[in-house]
N, C-alpha and C positions, 0 to 999 in steps of 0.2 A: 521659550524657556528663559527667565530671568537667568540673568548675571552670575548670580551666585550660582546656582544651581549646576552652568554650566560649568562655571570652575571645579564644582564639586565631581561632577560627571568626568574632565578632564585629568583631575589628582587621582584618579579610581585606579586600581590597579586590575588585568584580568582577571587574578584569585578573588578579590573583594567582588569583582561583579557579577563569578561566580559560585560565589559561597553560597553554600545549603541547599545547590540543585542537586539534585542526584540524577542518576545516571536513569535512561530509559529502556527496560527491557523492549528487543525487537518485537515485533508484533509476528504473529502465526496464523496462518489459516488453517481450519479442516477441511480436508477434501477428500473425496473418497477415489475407486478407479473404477467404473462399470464391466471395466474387464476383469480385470481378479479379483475383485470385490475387494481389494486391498484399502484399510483406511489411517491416515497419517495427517501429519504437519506440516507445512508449508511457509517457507519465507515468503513474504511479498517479494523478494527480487525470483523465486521461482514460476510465479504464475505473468500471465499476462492476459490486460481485457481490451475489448476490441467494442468500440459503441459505436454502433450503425445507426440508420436516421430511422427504424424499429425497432421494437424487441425483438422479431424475429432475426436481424442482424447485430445484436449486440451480448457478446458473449466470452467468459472468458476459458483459459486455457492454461495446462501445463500438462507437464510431460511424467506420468508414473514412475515416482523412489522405485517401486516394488519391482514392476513388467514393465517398463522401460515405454510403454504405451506413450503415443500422444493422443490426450483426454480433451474434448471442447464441451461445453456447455452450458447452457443461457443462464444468462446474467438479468435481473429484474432491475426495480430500482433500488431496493434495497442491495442487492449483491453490489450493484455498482458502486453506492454511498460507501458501503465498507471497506471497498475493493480498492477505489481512490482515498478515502481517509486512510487507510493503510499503507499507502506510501508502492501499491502495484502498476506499473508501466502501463500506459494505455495508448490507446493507439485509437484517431477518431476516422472513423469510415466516411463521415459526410460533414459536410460543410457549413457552419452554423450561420 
């Protein structure tokens, strides 16, 4: 970074450096429940996904608004891509 630049970077005040972001709506997932066939919204700090060294171990989870159920169910790649760009705890089963 040139000289100036850094001065300019160092006069900057927080509000200046955050002028014209706006705010970001949370993210939601749908999810259904197998047992009451109940279907809703989900923060990502509600769910949790679990990536095993297959797909048949890799899958995520949360626990039913509706019936109180704990729900599991497999996660592909796509589920997972979303799952982590979403900002959902994960937890790795195997060791890369």
């Amino acid at each position: 970074m040139s000289e100036s630049a850094t001065s300019a970077v160092r006069g900057m005040s927080v509000a200046a450096a955050f002028a014209g972001m706006r705010s970001v709506a949370p993210v939601v997932f749908r999810a259904g429940c197998p047992d009451c066939r109940g279907r809703f919204e989900l923060a990502a700090s509600a769910l949790r996904l679990a990536i095993g060294a297959t797909s048949r171990t890799t899958f995520y989870s949360f626990t039913c608004p509706d019936c109180g159920m704990s729900v599991r169910k497999p996660a592909g790649e796509r589920i997972v891509e979303l799952l982590t760009g979403g900002g959902v705890s994960t937890l790795r089963l195997h060791s890369t």
